[in-house]
SEPAKE-475249 format. One record per residue (C-alpha): residue in three letters; z, x, y. Coordinates in Angstrom, 2 decimals. Layout:
residues N
> residu, w, u, v
> ALA, Z, X, Y
...
This chain:
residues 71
> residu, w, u, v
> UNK, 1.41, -0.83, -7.28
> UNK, -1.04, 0.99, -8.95
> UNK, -0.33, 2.45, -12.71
> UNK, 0.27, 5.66, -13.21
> UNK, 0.41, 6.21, -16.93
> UNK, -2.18, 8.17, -17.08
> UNK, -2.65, 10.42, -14.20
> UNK, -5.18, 8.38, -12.86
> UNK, -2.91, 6.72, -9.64
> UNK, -4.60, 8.55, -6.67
> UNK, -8.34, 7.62, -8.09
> UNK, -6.92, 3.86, -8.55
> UNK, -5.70, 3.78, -5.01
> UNK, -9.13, 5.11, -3.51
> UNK, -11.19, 2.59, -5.51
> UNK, -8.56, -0.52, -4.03
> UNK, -8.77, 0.83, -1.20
> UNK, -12.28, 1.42, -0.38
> UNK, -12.83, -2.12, -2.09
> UNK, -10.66, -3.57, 0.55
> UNK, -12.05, -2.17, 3.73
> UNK, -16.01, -2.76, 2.37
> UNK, -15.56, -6.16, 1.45
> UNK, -12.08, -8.04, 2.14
> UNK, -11.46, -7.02, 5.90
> UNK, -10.60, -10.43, 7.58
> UNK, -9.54, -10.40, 10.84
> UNK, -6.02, -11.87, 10.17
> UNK, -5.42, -9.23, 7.30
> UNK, -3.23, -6.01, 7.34
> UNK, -3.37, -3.47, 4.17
> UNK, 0.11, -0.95, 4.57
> UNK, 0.32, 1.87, 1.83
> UNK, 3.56, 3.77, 1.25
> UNK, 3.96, 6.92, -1.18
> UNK, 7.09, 6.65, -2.94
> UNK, 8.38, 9.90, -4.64
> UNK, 9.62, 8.91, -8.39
> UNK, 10.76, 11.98, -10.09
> UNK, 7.88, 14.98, -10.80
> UNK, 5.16, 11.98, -10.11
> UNK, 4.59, 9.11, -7.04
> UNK, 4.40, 5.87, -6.75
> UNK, 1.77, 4.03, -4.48
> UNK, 2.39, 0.79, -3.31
> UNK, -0.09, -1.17, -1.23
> UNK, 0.69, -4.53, 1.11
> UNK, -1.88, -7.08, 2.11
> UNK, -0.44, -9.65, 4.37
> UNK, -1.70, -12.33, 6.57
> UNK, -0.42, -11.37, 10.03
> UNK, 0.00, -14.97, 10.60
> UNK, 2.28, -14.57, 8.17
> UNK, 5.78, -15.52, 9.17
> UNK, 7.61, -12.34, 8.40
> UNK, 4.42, -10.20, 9.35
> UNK, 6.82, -7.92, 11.47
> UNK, 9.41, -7.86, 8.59
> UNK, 6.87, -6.62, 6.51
> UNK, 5.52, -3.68, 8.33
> UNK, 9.40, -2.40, 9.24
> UNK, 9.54, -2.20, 5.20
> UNK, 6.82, -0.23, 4.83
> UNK, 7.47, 2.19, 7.52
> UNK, 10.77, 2.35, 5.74
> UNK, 9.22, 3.18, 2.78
> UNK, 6.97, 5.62, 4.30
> UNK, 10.13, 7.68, 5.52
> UNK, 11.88, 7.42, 3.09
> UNK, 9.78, 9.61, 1.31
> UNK, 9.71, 12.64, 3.36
C-alpha cells in the first residue's frame, strides 16, 4: 500500500514498480496492482506472490475483485 499523505502515491507506485520489473522478476513471481477509490483520493495496493504459492489462484480472484470494484 503505498502512502498517500502527501500527494505523492502515483510517483511511489511507479518507483516500486519499475524497481520490481528491473531487478526482482523471478520466474515464480506475480506483482497484481488494484486502484481502490477512498473518498476524493485512491488507494494503490500492490501483491507479490509466489505462484507456487498455495492460494496463488485465491489471490488473483481478490485482486480482480478489487480491480472492479472500483469502477
Amino acid at each position: 500500500m503505498c502512502d498517500s499523505s502527501d500527494g505523492r502515491t502515483p510517483a511511489r507506485f511507479r518507483k516500486f514498480t519499475s524497481w520490481y520489473y528491473r531487478n526482482l522478476k523471478p520466474d515464480d513471481l506475480f506483482k497484481m496492482d488494484a486502484h481502490l477509490p477512498d473518498g476524493d483520493r485512491t488507494t494503490i495496493l500492490s501483491g507479490i506472490l509466489s505462484t507456487r504459492h498455495p492460494y496463488f489462484s485465491q489471490f488473483v480472484e481478490l485482486f480482480k475483485s478489487l480491480s472492479k470494484a472500483e469502477k
